[in-house]
Structures are given as C-alpha cells and as structure tokens.
C-alpha positions in Angstrom: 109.9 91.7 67.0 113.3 93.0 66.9 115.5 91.7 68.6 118.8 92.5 67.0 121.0 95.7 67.6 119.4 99.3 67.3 120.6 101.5 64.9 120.8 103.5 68.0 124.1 101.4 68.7 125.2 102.2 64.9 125.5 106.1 65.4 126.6 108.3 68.3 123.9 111.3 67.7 125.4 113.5 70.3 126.8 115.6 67.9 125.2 117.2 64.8 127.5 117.9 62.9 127.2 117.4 58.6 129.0 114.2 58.6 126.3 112.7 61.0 123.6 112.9 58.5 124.5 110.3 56.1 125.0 108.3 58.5 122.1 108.7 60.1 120.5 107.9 56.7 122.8 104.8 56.0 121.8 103.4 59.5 117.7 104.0 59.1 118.2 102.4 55.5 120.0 99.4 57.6 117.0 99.3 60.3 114.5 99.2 57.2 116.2 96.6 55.3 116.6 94.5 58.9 112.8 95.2 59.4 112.0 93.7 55.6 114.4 90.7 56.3 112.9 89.6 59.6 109.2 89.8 58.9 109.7 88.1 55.9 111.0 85.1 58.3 108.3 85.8 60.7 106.1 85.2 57.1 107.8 81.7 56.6 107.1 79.9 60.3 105.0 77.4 60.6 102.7 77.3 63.7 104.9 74.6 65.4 108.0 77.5 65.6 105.5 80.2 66.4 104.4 78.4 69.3 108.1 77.4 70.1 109.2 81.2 69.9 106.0 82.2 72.1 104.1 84.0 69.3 100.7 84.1 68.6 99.2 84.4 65.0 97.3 88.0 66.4 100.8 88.7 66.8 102.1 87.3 63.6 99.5 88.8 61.2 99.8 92.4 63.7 103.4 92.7 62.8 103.5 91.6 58.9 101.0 94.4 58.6 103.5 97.3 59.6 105.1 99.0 56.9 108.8 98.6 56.7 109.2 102.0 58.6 107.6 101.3 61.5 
C-alpha cells in the first residue's frame, strides 16, 4: 500500500556515524506516522474507489490489520 517515498530516500545510511541515529529515528517515526495516515484512508473508501484503485476487500481488511510498524 505504500506508494509514497521511502524513508530510504529520507537518510543516506552509508555512514554511521552518531548524527545518523536520530535521524534514523525521526525518519522511521515519519514512515509510521505515513503508515497510520494512509490506512486510515484505505479505512474510509467505499467499495466503488476500492474497485476504481484495483483493491480487493481481502486486501483492504489484510492491510488495516498490520500494526503501524509493519
């Protein structure tokens, strides 16, 4: 279901040095908070825009029952 930018793209983890772990922390925080946001959308379609957006309720119900951290 996600289809926006990785936090991946957020931090350059090539080096490991001490400044790297907050942001590290900042950008996991961002990809949970991304995660709650969208599946709460996903929550809110009706079966007209699932269908539209080629996703089935399987689908639907599979992905509102990850936690926020996966």
């Amino acid at each position: 279901m996600e289809r926006t930018l990785s936090s991946d793209l957020l931090v350059d983890n090539s080096s490991k040095s001490a400044t790297s772990l907050p942001l590290n922390i900042l950008a996991t925080l961002l990809l949970w908070q991304r995660r709650i946001v969208s599946r709460r959308q996903l929550a809110r379609l009706d079966p007209r825009l699932l269908a539209d957006a080629g996703i089935s309720e399987s689908q639907r119900y599979a992905e509102l029952s990850k936690p926020f951290w996966r």
